[in-house]
N, C-alpha and C positions, 0 to 999 in steps of 0.2 A: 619741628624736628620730623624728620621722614623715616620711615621706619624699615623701607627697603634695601636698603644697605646691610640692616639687620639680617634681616629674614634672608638677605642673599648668602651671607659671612656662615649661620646657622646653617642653611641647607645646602653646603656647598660639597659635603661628601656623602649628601644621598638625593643628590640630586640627578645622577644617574639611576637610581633606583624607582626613582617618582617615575622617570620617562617609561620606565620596563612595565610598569602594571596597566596602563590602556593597551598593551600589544599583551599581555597574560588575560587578560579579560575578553577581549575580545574572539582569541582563539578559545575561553572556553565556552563562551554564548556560541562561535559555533561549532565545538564540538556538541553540548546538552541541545539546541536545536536543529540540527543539521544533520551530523554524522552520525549520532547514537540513535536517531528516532529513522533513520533510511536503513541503517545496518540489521534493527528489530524489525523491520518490513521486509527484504531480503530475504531475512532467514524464516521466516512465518509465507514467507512465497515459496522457499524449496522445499519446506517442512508441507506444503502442501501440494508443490507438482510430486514431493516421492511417496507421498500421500493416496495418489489416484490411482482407482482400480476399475474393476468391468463395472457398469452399470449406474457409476458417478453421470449427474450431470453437471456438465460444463460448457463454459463461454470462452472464445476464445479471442485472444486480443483484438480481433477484427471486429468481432462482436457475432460470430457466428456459435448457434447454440446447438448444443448436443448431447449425443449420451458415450460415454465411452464404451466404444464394442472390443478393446483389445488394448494390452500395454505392452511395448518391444524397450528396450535397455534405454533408446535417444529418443522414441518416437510412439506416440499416441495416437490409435484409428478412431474418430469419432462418428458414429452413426447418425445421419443430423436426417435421415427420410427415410423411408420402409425398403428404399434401392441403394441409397448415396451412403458410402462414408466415403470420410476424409483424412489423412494421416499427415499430423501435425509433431512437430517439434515439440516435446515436453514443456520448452519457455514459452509456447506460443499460448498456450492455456492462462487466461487473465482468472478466473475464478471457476469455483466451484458452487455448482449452485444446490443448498438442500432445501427442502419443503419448510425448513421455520424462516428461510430467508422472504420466498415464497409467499408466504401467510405474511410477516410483517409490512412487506410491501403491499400487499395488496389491503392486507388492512389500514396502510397509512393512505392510500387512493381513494379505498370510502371514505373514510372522515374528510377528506379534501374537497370529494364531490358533496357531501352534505352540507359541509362548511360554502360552497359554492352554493347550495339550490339553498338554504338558508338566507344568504345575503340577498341573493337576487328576490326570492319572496320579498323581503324586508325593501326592498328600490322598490318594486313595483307597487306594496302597499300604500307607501310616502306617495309615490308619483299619484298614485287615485286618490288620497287624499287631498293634495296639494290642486289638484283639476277640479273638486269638488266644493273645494273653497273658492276658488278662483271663478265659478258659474253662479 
């Protein structure tokens, strides 16, 4: 006895209902990944260009670095040499840069370089060992 005939006669008036939940699912995977986590980024981006004032430093999407000498209503002067500024577009500022930013990078670069002259001591000891056996 087969049991499909069943199962068809049972779901035959929610079986428009089964087909609707992979397209309800799938719009909400990407609204929780996609549109809610880029809309929280946006707004923590203008929260921080109307944020910027004299003396911030900042990077600008080019990747050119500075200090702000000046703020106009659409437009940013950045001081980036003891002659040069430069006057950018408010959106053109990719970050703001402070001193704990600063510190953590540069503190995750030493342990990087240590973590490097550490291994390399540890090759080179092996290899003299390994040539001291081999004679």
């Amino acid at each position: 006895m087969s049991f499909i005939p069943l199962l068809q006669q049972a779901g035959a008036g929610s079986g428009q209902m089964v087909s609707l939940i992979p397209f309800v699912l799938i719009i909400a995977i990407f609204y929780f990944f996609i549109i809610r986590p880029q809309n929280k980024k946006q707004k923590e981006t203008e929260k921080m260009i109307n944020a910027l004032k004299k003396g911030d430093k900042v990077v600008t999407i080019g990747g050119i670095h500075g200090v702000v000498s000046s703020t106009k209503e659409k437009t940013i002067v950045v001081k980036v040499d003891s002659n040069t500024s430069i006057e950018f577009n408010r959106t053109a500022i990719a970050a703001v840069v402070s001193d704990k930013t600063t510190e953590k990078v540069s503190k995750k670069a030493k342990k990087d370089d240590v973590k490097e002259e550490t291994t390399t001591e540890t090759t080179v000891e092996a290899t003299s060992d390994t040539l001291s056996e081999n004679k």
